[in-house]
C-alpha positions in Angstrom: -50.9 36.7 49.1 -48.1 34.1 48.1 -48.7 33.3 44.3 -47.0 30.0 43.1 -45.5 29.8 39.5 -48.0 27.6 37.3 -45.5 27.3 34.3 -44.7 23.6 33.5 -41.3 22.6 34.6 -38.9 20.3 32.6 -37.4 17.3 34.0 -33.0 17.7 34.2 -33.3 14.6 31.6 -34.6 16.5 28.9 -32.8 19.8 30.2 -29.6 17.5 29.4 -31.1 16.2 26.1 -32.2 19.3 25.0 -28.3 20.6 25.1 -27.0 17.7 23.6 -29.1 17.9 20.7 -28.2 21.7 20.5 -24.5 20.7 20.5 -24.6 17.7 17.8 -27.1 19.5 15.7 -24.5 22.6 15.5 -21.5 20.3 15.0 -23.5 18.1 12.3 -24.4 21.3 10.3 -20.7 21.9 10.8 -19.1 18.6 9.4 -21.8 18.3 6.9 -20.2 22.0 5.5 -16.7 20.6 5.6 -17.7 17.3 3.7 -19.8 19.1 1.2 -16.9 21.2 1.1 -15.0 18.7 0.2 -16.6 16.7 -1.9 -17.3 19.5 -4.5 -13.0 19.8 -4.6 -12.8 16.0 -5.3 -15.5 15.7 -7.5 -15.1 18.8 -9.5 -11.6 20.5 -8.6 -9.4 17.5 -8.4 -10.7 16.2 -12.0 -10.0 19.7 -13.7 -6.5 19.5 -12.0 -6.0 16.5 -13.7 -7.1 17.7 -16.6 -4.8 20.6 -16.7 -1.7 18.4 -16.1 -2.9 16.2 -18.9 -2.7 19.1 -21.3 0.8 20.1 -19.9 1.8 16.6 -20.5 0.8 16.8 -24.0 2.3 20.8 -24.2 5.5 18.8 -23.1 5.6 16.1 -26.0 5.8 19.5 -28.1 8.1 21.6 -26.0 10.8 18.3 -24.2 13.3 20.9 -24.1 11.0 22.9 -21.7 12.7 22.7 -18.3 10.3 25.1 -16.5 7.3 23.4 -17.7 8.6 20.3 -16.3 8.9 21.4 -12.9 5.8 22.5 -13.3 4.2 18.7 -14.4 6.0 17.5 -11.7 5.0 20.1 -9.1 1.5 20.2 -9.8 1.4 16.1 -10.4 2.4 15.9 -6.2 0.0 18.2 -5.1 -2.5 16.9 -7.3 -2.1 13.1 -6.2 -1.7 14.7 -2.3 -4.6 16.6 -2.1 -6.8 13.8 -3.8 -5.2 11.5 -0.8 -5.9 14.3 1.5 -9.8 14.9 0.5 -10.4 11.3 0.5 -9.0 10.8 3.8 -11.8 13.7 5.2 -14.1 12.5 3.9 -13.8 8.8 5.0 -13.5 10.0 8.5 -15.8 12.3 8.3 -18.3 10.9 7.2 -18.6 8.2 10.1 -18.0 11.4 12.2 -21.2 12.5 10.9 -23.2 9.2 11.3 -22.2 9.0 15.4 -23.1 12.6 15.3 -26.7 12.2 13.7 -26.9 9.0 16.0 -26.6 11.1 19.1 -28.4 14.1 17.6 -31.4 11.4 17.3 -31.2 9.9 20.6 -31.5 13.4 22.2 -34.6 14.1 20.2 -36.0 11.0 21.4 -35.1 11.5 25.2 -36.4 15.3 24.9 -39.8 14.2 23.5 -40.5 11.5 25.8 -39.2 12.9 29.2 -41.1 16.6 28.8 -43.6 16.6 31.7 -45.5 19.4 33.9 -44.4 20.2 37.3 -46.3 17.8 39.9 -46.6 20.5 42.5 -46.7 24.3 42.1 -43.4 25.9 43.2 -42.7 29.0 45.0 -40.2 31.1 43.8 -37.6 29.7 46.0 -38.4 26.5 44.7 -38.7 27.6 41.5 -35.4 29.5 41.3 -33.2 26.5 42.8 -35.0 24.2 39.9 -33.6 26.7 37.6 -29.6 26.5 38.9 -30.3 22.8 39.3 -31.0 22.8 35.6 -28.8 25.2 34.4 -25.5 22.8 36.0 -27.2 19.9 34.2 -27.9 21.9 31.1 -23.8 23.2 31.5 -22.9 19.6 32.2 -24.3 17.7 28.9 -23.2 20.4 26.8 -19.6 20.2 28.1 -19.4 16.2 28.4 -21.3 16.4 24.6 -18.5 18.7 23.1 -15.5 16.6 24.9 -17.0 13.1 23.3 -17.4 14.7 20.1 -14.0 16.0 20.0 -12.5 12.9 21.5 -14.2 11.0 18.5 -12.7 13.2 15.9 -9.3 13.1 17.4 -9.5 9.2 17.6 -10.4 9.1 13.5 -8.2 11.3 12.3 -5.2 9.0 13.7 -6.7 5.9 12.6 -7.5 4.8 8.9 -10.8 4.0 7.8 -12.5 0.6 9.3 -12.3 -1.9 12.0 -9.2 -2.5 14.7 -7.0 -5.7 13.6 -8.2 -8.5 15.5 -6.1 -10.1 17.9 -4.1 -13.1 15.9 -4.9 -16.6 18.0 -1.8 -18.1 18.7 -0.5 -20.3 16.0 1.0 -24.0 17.1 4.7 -23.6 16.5 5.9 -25.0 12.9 7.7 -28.2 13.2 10.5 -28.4 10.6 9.7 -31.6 7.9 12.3 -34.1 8.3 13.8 -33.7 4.5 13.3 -29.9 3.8 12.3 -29.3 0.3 12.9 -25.8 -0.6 14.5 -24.1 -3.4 18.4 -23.2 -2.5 19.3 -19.4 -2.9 21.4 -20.1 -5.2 18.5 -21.7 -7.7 16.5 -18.6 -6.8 19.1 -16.8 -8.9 18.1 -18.0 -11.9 14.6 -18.1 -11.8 12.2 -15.7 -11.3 10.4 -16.5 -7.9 9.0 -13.0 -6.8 8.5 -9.4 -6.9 11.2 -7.8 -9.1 13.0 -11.0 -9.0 15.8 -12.6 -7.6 16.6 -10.3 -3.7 13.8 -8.1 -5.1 16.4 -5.7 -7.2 14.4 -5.6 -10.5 18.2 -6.8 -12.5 19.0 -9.7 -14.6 21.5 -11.1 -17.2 19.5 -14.0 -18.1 20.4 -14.5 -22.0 18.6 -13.3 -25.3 15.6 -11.4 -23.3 13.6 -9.7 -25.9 14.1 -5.8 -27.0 11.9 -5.7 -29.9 8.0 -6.3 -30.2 4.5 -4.4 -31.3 1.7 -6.0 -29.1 -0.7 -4.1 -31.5 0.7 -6.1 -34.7 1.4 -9.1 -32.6 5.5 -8.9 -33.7 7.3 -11.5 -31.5 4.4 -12.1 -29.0 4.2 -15.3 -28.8 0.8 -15.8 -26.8 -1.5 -13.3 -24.9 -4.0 -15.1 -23.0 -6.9 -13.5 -20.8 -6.4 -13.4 -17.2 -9.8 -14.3 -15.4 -9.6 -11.5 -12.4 -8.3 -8.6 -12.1 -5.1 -7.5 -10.3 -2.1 -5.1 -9.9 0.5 -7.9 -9.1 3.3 -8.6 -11.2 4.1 -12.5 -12.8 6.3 -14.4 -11.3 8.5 -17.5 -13.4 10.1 -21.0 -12.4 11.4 -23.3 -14.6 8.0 -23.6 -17.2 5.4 -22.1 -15.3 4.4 -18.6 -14.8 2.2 -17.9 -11.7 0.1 -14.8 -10.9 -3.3 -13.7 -8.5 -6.4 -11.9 -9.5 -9.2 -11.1 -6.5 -12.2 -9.2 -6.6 -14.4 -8.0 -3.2 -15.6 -11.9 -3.1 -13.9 -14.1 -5.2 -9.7 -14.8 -4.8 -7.3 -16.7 -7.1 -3.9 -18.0 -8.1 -3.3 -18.9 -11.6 -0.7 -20.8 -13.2 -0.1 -20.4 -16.8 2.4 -22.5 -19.3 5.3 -20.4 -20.3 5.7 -22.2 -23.6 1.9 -21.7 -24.8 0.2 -19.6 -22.6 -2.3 -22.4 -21.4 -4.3 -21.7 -18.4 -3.0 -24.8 -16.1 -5.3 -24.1 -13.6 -7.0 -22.2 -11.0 -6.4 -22.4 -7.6 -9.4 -20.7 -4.8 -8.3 -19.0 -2.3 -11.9 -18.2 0.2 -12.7 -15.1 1.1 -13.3 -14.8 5.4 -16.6 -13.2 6.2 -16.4 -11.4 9.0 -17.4 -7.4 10.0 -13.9 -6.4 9.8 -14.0 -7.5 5.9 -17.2 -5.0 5.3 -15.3 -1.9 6.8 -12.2 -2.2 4.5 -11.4 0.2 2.3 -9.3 -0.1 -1.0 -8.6 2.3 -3.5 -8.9 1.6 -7.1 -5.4 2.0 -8.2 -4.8 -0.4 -5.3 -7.2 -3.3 -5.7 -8.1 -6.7 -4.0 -4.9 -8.3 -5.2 -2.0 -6.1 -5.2 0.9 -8.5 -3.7 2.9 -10.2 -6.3 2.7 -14.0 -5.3 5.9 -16.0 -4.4 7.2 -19.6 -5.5 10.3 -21.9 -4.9 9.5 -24.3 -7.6 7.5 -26.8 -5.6 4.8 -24.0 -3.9 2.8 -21.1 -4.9 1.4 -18.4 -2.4 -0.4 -15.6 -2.3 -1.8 -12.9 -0.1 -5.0 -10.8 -0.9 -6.4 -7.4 0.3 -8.5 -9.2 3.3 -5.6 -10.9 5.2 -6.4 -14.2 3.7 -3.3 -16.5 2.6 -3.2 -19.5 0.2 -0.7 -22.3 -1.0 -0.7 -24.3 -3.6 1.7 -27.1 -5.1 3.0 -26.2 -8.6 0.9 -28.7 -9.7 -2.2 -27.0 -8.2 -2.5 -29.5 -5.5 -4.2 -27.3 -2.4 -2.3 -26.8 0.3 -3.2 -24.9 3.1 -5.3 -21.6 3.8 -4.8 -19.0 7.0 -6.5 -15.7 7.6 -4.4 -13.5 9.3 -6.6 -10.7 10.4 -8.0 -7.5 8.0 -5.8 -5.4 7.5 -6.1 -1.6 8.6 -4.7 0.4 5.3 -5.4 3.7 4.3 -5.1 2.6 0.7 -5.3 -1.1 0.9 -2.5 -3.9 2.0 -0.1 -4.3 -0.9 3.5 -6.1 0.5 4.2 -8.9 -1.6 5.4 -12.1 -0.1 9.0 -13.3 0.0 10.6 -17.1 0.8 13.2 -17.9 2.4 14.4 -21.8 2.5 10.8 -23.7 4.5 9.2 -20.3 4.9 7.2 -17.7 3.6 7.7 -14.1 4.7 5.0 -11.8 5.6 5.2 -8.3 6.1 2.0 -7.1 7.9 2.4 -3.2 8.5 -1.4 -3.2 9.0 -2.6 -0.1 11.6 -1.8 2.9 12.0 -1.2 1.9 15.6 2.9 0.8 15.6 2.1 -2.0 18.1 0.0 -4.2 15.7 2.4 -4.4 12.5 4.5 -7.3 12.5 6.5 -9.8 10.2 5.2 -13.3 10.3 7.3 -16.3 8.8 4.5 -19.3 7.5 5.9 -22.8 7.0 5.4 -23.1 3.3 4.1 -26.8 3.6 1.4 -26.3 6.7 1.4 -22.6 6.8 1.3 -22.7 10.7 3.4 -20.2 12.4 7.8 -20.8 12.1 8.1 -16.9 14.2 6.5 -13.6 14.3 8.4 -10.5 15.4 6.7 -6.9 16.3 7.5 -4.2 14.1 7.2 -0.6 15.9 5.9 0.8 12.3 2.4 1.9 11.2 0.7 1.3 7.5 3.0 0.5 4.7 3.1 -0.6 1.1 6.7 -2.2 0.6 7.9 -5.6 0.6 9.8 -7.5 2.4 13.3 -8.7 0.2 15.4 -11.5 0.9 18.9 -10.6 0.4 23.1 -12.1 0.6 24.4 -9.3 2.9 28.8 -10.8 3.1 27.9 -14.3 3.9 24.3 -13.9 5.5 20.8 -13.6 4.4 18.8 -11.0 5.8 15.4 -9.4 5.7 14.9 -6.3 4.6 12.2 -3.8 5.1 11.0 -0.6 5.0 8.3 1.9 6.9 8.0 5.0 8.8 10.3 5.6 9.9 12.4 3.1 10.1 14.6 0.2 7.7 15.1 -2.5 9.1 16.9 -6.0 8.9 16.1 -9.3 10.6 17.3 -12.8 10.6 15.6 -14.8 8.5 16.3 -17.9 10.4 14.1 -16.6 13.4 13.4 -13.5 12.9 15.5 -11.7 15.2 16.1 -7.9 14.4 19.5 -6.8 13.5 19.7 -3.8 13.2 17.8 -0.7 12.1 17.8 3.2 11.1 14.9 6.0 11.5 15.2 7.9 7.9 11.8 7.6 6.5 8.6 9.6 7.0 5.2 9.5 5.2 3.3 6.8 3.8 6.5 4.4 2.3 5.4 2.5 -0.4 8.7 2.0 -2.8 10.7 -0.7 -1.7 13.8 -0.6 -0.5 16.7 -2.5 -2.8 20.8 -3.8 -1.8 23.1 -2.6 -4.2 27.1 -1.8 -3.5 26.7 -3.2 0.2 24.0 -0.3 0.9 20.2 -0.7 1.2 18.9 2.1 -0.9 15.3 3.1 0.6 12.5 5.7 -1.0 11.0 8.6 1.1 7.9 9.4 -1.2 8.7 12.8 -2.6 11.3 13.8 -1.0 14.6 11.7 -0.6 16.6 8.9 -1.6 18.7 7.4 1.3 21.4 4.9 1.6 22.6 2.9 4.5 25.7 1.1 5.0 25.6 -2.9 6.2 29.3 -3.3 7.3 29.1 -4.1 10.9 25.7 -3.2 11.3 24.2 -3.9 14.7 21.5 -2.2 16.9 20.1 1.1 16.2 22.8 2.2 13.1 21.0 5.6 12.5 24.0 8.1 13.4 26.4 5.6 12.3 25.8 4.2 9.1 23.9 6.8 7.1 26.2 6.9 4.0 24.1 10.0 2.0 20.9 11.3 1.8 19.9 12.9 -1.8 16.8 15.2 -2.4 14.4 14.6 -5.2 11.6 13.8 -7.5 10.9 10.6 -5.1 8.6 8.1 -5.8 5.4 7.5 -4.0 4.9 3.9 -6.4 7.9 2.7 -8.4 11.4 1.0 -6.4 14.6 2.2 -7.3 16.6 -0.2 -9.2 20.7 -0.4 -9.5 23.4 -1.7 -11.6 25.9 -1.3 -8.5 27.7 2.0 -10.2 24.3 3.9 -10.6 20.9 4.2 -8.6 17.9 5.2 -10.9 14.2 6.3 -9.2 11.4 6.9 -11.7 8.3 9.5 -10.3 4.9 8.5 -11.0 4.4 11.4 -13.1 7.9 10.2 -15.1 10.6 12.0 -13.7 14.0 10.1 -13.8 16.5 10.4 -11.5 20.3 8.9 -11.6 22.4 9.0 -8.6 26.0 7.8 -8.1 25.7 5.1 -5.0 29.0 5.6 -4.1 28.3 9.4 -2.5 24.7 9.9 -3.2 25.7 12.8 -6.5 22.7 13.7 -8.7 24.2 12.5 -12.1 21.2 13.5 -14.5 17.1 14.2 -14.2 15.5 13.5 -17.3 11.4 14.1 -17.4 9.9 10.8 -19.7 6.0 12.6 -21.4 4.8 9.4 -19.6 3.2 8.1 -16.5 4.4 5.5 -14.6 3.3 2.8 -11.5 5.5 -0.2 -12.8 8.9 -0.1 -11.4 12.1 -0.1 -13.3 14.6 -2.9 -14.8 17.3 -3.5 -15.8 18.5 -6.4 -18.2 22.2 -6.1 -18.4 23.1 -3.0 -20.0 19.7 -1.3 -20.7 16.8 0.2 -18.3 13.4 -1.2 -19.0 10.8 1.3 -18.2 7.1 0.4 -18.3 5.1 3.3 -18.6 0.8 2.8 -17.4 0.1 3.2 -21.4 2.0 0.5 -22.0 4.5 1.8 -23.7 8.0 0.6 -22.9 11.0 2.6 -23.0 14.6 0.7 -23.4 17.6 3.1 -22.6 21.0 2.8 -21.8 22.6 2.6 -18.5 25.2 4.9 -18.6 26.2 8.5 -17.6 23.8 9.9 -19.6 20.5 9.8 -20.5 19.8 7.8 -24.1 16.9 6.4 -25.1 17.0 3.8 -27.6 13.5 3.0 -28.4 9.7 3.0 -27.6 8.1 -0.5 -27.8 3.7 -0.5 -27.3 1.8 -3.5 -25.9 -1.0 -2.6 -26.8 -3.0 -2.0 -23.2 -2.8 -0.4 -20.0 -0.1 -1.7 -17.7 1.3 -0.9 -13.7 2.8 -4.5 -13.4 6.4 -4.9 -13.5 7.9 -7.4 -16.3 9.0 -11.0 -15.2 12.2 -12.4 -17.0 13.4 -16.0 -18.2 16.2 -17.2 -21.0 14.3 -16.0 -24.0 11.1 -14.5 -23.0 9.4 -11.4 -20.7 6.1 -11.7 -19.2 4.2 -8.7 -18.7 0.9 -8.9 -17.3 -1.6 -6.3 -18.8 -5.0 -4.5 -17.0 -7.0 -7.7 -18.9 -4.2 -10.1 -20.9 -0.8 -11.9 -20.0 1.5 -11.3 -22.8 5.0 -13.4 -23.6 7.1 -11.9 -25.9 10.0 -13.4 -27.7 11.9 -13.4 -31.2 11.9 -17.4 -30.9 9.3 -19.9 -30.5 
């Protein structure tokens, strides 16, 4: 007698489901260990890390002779700020790992609960046991395509940073030149102050009788300290009376313009905000912020870029001019390049994705802000600006990223040359001293490249000397043309000679620091996050001459004019001088 199998038989739908679920479920109790994981690290071991370099910080300010316990500070301050990086990069990704994992997870559930049914017919066992293969490939099948997705998921995050792909920029109408160009010569620059670190972004200047002696807690020589309305980690910039600066939280964006003689707010210029899904995905770090580029002006405009990709300009007067939104910016840590200027335009360094076809530098018109040339730049993320510098007779752009500097023509922006000698995530910016562009490897390196003759790919040509270091991951080197100084977030500093590259001292300051250095003819200017600033003398050897306080937190670098130094505090704008 033939006996048929009566058990109910599941359709190959649910047989697929049913492995998919199996392989999520495993791989979400998986991830979910690693973020856990991680998160206990950042929340509890990274903050007692901290805590221990504090108090070897403050052993240090006991023991400054120490020289083992300073390699140790400094040691323990780059793993420290590396393996906080690190975790919060895991658990970005990993967390909208997770969520595509429980989304699938769910969906199989759903499929396995609604496609279960009995067999219509009872089977025979040859049936039965050809069902049973049939189910096992599709069982085999799910599991396998499951496990590739997943994998091909994770892959794809952990090469891209946190959010949305840049949008593809519409094409701009050409910029037509104004009949009578009114820009500020480069010569005028010189004595102004009209961007980050100044004139060519070196962070040097011999403008007469700039204050070395002040107390902000006393109020000694400040001459006003106004409140600035919104927050942000850009520095001032000056020109002729007016002091300029940006401030942007997740939903509001401005420019301010301040009177350098009384401190008056002028007034407030709006930048809006784009809406759009990108916007919601961003991420930004704290020390970062919404408004991290230092604005730019040639004494008839203001502009500024902000965290979301939008750009404003402004007239001096506070006249709107124009708005663009260039896209949102991919950025591990949020975009931070300030702007530059050259003669009608405004330069735009927009190393945005981690994918090295995206990141390119733009050139607005400053008057419509429509499009004067855009080149590709074959670089991922970066946090450097782009400086405007007299290289023999020419101008030319610099920049910087991994892994490459490189120069272009400001006229059109046609490259000129480059050199691959960069790696990680390059956020000092590179400066020209001694006919050399003098770039920062974070951590690791200080490296100088020669301009003389420079054309095409100059990398086994015109290295002159790579020096090993204390690098910085924040602060730009800064030069008096004999000497090259770096400064180490966690206060190391380093002199080289820029002739050959020679270590000339190391000197650890009890200090932290993200402002970058100065120097006002003679004497470094080092602003330290306390606010303490340390004047010191440029020679040979380390001498410090004196502490000055201001009185509140600080990671902005000081602006200069005849008389005066604007520094822009975590809340206040301060101008100090010993005249009226």
């Amino acid at each position: 007698m033939t006996h048929f199998d009566q058990t109910p038989q599941l359709s190959p739908l649910h047989q697929a489901a049913r492995g998919t679920a199996i392989v999520t479920g495993v791989f979400g109790v998986f991830i979910a260990v690693l973020l856990a994981i991680h998160l206990y690290h950042y929340v509890v071991t990274d903050p007692a890390q901290r805590l221990e370099l504090e108090q070897l910080k403050e052993r240090y300010t006991l023991e400054p002779t120490n020289s083992q316990l300073a390699e140790r500070i400094n040691k323990l301050d780059i793993q420290t700020r590396r393996d906080q990086f690190a975790r919060l990069y895991f658990l970005q990704r990993g967390t909208l790992l997770l969520v595509i994992d429980l989304a699938v997870f769910t969906a199989a559930i759903l499929v396995c609960t609604r496609h279960w049914r009995a067999a219509a017919l009872p089977q025979s066992p040859a049936d039965l046991k050809s069902e049973q293969i049939r189910h096992a490939l599709y069982l085999r099948t799910a599991v396998s395509l499951t496990a590739i997705a997943l994998a091909a998921a994770g892959l794809y995050l952990a090469q891209r940073p946190f959010g949305k792909p840049l949008p593809a920029a519409n094409p701009d109408e050409p910029a037509s030149l104004p009949a009578e160009p009114m820009f500020a010569t480069f010569e005028q620059t010189l004595s102004q102050w009209p961007s980050f670190r100044g004139p060519q972004g070196l962070g040097v200047t011999d403008l007469p009788d700039v204050p070395d002696d002040w107390d902000g807690p006393s109020g000694r020589h400040i001459l006003w300290k106004s409140p600035v309305p919104l927050e942000g980690n850009n520095s001032p910039v000056i020109w002729d009376n007016r002091v300029f600066l940006s401030g942007a939280t997740d939903r509001q964006q401005q420019i301010f313009c301040y009177d350098l003689a009384t401190g008056q707010l002028l007034w407030t210029g709006d930048v809006a905000v784009t809406d759009c899904p990108e916007r919601e995905m961003m991420y930004i770090m704290e020390d970062t912020g919404y408004a991290a580029p230092t604005v730019v002006t040639d004494g008839y405009r203001v502009a500024a870029i902000f965290a979301g990709g939008d750009a404003g300009c402004f007239t001096v007067e506070g006249d709107p001019l124009w708005h663009r939104h260039l896209g949102v910016p991919e950025s591990a840590y949020g975009y931070a390049a300030s702007l530059a200027a050259y003669e009608h335009t405004l330069i735009v360094q927009y190393d945005v994705t981690y994918e090295t076809d995206k990141s390119r530098l733009i050139a607005l018109d400053w008057q419509t802000g429509q499009t004067a040339w855009q080149t590709p730049r074959p670089v991922p993320n970066s946090w450097t600006s782009p400086t405007v510098v007299q290289v023999g007779d020419s101008p030319q752009i610099l920049t910087s990223g991994s892994p490459w500097v490189i120069a272009y023509d400001p006229s059109d922006g046609r490259e000129l040359y480059r050199a691959t000698c960069l790696g990680g995530d390059v956020a000092p910016t590179q400066i020209f001293a001694d006919g050399k562009i003098l770039a920062i490897e974070p951590y690791n390196s200080i490296v100088a490249i020669r301009t003389d003759q420079a054309d095409g790919d100059i990398t086994n040509t015109h290295l002159a000397w790579r020096s090993s270091g204390d690098m910085p991951d924040i602060c730009s080197p800064v030069s008096n043309g004999s000497l090259v100084w770096t400064l180490s977030t966690s206060g190391s500093l380093t002199a080289f000679n820029v002739t050959d590259g020679s270590e000339v001292y190391v000197h650890y300051l009890d200090l932290e620091f993200h402002a970058s250095p100065s120097i006002v003819k003679d004497r470094l200017y080092l602003m330290a996050l306390s606010g303490t600033m340390i004047l010191a003398e440029t020679g040979r050897e380390y001498r410090e001459i004196k502490r000055l306080e201001l009185g509140e937190k600080c990671c902005a670098s000081p602006a200069f004019a005849p008389g005066r130094m604007v520094i822009r505090g975590m809340e206040n704008l301060y101008c100090i001088g010993t005249t009226p």
